[in-house]
C-alpha positions as a printed NumPy array, in Angstrom:
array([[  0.504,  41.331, -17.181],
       [ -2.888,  40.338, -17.852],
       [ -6.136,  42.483, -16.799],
       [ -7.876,  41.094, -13.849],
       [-11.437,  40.025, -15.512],
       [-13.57 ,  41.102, -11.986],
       [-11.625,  44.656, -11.595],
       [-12.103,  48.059, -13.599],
       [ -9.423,  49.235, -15.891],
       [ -8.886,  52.357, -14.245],
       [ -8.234,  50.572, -10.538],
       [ -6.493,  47.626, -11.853],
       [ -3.92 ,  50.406, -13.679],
       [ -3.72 ,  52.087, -10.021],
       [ -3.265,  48.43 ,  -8.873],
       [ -0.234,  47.531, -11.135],
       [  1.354,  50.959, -10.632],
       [  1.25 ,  50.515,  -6.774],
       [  2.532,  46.217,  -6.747],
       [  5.447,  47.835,  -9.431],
       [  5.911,  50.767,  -6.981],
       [  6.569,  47.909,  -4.101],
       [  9.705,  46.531,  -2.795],
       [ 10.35 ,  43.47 ,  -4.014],
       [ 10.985,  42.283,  -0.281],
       [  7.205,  43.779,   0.074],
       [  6.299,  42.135,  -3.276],
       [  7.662,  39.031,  -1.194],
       [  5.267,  39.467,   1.951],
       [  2.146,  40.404,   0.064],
       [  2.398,  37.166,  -2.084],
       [  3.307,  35.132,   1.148],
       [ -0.031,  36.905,   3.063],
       [ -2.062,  36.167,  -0.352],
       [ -0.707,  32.261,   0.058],
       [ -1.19 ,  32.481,   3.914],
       [ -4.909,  33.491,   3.552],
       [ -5.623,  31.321,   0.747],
       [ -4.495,  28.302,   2.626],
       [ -7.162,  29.624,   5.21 ],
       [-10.059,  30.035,   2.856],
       [ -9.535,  26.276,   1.281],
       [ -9.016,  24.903,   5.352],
       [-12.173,  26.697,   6.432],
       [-14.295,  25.329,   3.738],
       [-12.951,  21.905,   4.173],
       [-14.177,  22.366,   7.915],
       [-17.568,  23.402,   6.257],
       [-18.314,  20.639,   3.84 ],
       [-16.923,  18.067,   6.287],
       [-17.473,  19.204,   9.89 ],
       [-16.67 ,  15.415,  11.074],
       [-12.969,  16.017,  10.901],
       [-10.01 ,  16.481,  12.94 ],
       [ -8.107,  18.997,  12.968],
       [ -5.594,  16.657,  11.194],
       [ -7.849,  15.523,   8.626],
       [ -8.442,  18.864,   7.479],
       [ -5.172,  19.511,   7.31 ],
       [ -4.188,  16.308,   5.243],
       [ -7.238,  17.756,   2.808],
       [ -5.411,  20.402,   2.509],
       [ -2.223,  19.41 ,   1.656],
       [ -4.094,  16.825,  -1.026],
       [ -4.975,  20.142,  -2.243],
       [ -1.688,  21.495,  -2.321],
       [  0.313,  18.985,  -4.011],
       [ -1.941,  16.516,  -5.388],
       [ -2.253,  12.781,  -4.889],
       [  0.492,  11.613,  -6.738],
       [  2.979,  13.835,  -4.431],
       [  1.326,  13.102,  -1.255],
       [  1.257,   9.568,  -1.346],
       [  5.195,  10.036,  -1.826],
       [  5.56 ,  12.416,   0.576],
       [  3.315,  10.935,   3.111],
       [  2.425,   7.367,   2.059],
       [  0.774,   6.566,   5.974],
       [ -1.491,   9.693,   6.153],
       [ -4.863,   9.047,   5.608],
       [ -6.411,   9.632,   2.25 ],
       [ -9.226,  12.161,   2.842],
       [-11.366,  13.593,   0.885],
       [-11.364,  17.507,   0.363]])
């Protein structure tokens, strides 16, 4: 596993020893709460750079995000193509 470039040796050591030390049901939930608040982040600052939309329209940013064009017109070829 790689070094995180913004952390310290010494607290990204502590850091591995405590994700190895984890469950991996816990291992599960951490990387689902990282997802979960990453999704949040990228929402809110589609909100910011385009305060115009709808709640819907920052969603279908999102999901642009997510899978990319090619997948969301196949997964959703009637939503609106908005920009993130």
């Amino acid at each position: 596993m790689a070094r995180a470039i913004d952390t310290q040796p010494d607290a990204d050591a502590v850091q591995l020893r405590l994700y190895r030390a984890m469950s991996p049901s816990d291992r599960a939930r951490l990387a689902h709460e990282m997802s979960m608040d990453a999704r949040a982040i990228t929402h809110a600052a589609i909100r910011r750079r385009h305060p115009d939309y709808t709640d819907d329209d920052a969603r279908w940013a999102l999901f642009r995000i997510l899978v990319g064009d090619e997948l969301f017109r196949k997964v959703w070829p009637a939503a609106p193509l908005v920009a993130p």
